[in-house]
C-alpha positions as CSV (number, residue, x, y, z in Angstrom):
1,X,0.0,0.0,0.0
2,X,2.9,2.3,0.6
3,X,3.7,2.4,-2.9
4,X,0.3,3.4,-3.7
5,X,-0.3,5.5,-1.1
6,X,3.4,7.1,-2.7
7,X,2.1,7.6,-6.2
8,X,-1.1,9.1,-5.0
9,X,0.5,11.7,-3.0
10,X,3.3,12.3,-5.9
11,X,0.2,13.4,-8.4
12,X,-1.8,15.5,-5.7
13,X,1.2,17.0,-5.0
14,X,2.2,17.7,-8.9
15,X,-0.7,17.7,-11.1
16,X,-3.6,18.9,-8.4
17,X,-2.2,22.4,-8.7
18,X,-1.6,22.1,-12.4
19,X,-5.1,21.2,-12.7
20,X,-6.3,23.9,-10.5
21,X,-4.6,26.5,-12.4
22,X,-5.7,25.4,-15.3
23,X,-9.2,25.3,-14.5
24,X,-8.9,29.0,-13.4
25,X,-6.8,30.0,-16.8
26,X,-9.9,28.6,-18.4
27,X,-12.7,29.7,-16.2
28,X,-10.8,33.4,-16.9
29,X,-11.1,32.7,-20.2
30,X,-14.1,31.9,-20.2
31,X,-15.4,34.8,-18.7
32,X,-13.6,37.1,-21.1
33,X,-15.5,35.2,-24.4
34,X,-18.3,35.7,-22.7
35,X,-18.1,39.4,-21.6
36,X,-16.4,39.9,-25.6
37,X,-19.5,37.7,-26.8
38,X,-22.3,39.9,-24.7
39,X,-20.7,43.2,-26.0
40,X,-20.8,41.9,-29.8
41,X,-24.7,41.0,-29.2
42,X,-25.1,44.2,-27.7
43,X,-23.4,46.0,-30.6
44,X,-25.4,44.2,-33.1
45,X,-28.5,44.8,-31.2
46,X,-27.6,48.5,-31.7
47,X,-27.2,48.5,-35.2
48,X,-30.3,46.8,-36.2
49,X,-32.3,49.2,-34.3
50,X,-30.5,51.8,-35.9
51,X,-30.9,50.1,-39.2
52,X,-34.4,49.9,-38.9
53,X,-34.8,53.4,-37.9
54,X,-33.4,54.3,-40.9
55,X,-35.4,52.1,-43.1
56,X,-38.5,54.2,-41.3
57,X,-37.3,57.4,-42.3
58,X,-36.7,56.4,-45.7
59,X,-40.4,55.0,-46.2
60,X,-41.8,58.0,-44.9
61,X,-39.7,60.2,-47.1
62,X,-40.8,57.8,-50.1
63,X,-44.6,58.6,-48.8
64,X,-44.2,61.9,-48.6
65,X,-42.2,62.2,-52.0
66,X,-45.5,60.5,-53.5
67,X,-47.6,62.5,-52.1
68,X,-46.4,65.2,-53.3
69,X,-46.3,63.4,-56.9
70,X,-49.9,63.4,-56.7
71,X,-50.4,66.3,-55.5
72,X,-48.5,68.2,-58.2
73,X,-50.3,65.7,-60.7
74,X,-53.9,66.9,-59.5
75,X,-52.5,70.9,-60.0
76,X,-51.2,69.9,-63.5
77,X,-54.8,69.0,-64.4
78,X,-56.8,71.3,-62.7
């Protein structure tokens, strides 16, 4: 049992530390991917919105632009 008991000891002593620093290299990266991943979703979420204000303001310019088509039509035959 000793030479178990030896061996056992040996890898808590050497890889238990090894494998609690890299659980905590990888939980640190973790958090960065997700803080980088939440800021990309945010940025996107901002663009569409601002995309689709955009689009808005374009359709009402094209409504207004055809109203004032027909309106100008209606004078030209008046």
């Amino acid at each position: 049992m000793s030479v178990i008991e030896d061996t056992r000891r040996l890898l808590q002593d050497f890889l238990a530390p090894e494998l609690r620093e890299l659980t905590a290299r990888v939980d640190a990266l973790e958090k960065r991917m997700d803080e980088r991943f939440d800021s990309s979703e945010r940025l996107a979420s901002e663009r569409h919105t601002q995309v689709m204000q955009a689009i808005a303001r374009l359709a009402d310019v094209y409504e207004l632009r055809e109203r004032i088509s027909r309106i100008e039509a209606r004078e030209r035959t008046q």
